[in-house]
N, C-alpha and C positions, 0 to 999 in steps of 0.2 A: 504494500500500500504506500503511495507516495502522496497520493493528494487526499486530504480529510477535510468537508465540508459540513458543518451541523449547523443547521439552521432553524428556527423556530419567531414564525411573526406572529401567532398567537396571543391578541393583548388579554393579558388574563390580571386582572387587579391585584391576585396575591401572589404576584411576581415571575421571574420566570423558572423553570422544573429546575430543578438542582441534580444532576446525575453523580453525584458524591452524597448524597442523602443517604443517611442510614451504614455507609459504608467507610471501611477503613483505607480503601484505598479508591484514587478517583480513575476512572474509565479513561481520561484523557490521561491521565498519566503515565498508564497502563499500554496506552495507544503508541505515546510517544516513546514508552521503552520496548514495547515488540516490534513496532514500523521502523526498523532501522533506515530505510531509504525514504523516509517522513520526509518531505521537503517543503508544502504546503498545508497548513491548518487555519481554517476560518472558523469562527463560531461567534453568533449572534444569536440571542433567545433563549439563552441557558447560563445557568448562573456557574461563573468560573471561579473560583477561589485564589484571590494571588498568591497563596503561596503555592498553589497548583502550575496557575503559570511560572511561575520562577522554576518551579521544576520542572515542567515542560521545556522552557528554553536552557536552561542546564543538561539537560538530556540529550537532545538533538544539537545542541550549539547551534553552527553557522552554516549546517547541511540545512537547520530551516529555513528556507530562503524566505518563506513569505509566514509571517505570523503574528498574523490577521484577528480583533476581537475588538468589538464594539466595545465602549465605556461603559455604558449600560449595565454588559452580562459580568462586568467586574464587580465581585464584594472583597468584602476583607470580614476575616473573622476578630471577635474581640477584643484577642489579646494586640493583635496591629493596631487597632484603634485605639489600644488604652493608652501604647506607648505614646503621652505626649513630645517627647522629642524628635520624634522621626515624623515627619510627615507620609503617611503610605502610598500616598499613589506617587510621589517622589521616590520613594523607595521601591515599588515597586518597576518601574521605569526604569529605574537607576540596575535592579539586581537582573532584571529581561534583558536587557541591552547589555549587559555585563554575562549573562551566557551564552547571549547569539554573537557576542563577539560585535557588536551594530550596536548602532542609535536603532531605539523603539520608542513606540508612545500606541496608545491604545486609537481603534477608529471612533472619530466622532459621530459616523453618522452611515446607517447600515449601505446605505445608498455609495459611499466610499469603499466600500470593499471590492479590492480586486478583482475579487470574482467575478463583476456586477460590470464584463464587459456589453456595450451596448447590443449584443444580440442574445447574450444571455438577461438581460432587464426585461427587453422584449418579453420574452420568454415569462420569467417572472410577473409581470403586470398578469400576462394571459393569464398566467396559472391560478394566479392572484383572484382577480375577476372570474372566474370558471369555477373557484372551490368556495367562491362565497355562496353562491345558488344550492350548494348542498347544504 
């Protein structure tokens, strides 16, 4: 597996699914330590845990060429939050970009993602429009 795309536009008010729920170890973690040829990971609509991503890009380093996640599907647990001295999404930033060997910063805005070249949006709107009627 080289390319991983997860995606979910579901607006659901009690946020988005958490695929680390309940578990000791997260599926994307999981993804990024068996995908050794992992090159590409998008995710929008699911809630990532940064310190998940810091290990996601610790994992793969600089093989990840594109690694790609809305601001949005970013949380932070607790204990990152309590630490008044560190700023988190600084730190997290700071710790991503310091595995992939790269500057990183999280996507502002799902419509920015690479993926989301203009024949694939096409695509998207269709699909968009066609799975509201169900």
């Amino acid at each position: 597996l080289t390319h991983f795309i997860l995606m979910n536009d579901v607006i659901d008010m009690s946020g988005f699914p958490d695929l680390s729920d309940n578990r000791t170890e997260d599926p994307l973690v999981l993804l990024a330590w068996r995908c050794t040829r992992l090159s590409l990971l998008a995710i929008h609509g699911y809630t990532v845990w940064a310190h998940n991503l810091i290990a996601i890009a610790r994992l793969r380093g600089s093989d990840l060429k594109v690694l790609e996640v809305t601001e949005e599907s970013i949380d932070f647990d607790n204990g990152e939050l309590a630490d008044q001295d560190v700023d988190p999404v600084h730190n997290l930033i700071e710790q991503v970009s310091l595995g992939l060997g790269r500057p990183w910063h999280a996507v502002m805005d799902i419509e920015l993602l690479s993926v989301f070249t203009e024949p694939t949006r096409h695509f998207y709107r269709e699909m968009q429009s066609f799975s509201e009627g169900i």
